[in-house]
C-alpha positions in Angstrom: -5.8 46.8 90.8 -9.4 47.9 91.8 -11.4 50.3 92.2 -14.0 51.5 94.7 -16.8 54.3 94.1 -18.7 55.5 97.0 -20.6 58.4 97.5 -19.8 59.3 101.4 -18.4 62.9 101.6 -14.8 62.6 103.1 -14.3 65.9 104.8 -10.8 64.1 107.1 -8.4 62.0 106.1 -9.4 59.7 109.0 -12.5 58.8 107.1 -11.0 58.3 104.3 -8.5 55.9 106.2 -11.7 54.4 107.8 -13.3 53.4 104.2 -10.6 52.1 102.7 -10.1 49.8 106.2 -13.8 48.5 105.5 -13.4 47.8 102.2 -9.9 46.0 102.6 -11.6 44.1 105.9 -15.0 43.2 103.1 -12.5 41.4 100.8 -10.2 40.0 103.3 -13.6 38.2 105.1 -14.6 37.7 101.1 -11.4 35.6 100.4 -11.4 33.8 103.7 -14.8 32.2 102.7 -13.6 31.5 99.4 -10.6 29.3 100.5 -13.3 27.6 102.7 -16.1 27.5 100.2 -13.3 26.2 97.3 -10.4 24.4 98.6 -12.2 22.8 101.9 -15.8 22.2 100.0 -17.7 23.6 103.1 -20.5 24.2 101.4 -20.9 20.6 100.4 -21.0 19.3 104.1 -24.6 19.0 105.5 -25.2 17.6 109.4 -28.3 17.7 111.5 -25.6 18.1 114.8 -24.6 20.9 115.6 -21.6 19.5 117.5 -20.5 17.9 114.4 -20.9 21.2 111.9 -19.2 23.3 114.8 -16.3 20.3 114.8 -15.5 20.2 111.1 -15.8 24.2 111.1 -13.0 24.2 113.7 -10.5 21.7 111.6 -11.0 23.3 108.5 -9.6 26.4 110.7 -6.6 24.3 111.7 -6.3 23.6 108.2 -6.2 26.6 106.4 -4.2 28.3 109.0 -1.6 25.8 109.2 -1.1 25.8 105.2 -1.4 29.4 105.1 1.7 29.5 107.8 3.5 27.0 105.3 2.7 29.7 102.3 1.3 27.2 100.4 0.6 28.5 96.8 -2.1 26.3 95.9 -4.7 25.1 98.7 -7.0 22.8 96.5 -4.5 20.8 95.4 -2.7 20.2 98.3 -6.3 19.4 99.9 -6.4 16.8 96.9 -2.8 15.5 97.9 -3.8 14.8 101.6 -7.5 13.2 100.5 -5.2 11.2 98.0 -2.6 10.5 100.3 -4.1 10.4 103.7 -0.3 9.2 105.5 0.6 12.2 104.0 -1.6 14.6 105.8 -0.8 12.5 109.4 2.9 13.3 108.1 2.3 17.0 108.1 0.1 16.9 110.9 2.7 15.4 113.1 5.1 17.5 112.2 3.1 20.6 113.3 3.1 18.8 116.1 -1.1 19.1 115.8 -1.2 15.1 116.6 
């Protein structure tokens, strides 16, 4: 549980809806680039082409998306798995019918 202190005077209900949606949208952005930074090592990727940065920005998208729609508990070490096992990630790419 968490807690958030703020010292905006809340005179409606709607505003107090309306901060609780910004903090709630904060972390949910905060997460996001988390799983990216962590599981996906986005940080650790340097290119002088823009094409290229905008191109690996897009399949680590597919990626997280697709294992987030599979529920997968444990990002990094399925991202281990398919570096590991690279048939393993044409598998599952296949059958998300992505290739």
């Amino acid at each position: 549980m968490s807690y958030f202190v703020s010292n905006a005077v809340i005179e409606h209900q709607a505003q107090a809806t309306e901060l609780f949606e910004a903090v709630r949208q904060h972390w949910r952005i905060e997460t996001m680039h988390h799983q990216r930074d962590v599981s996906l090592r986005e940080d650790e990727f340097r290119s002088s082409q823009p094409s290229v940065s905008r191109l690996m920005s897009s399949l680590r998208s597919l990626v997280l998306n697709l294992l987030k729609n599979e529920m997968v508990k444990n990002m990094a070490a399925k991202m281990d798995e398919f570096a590991d096992q690279f048939h393993t990630l044409l598998q599952f790419m296949i059958l998300k019918k992505v290739l």
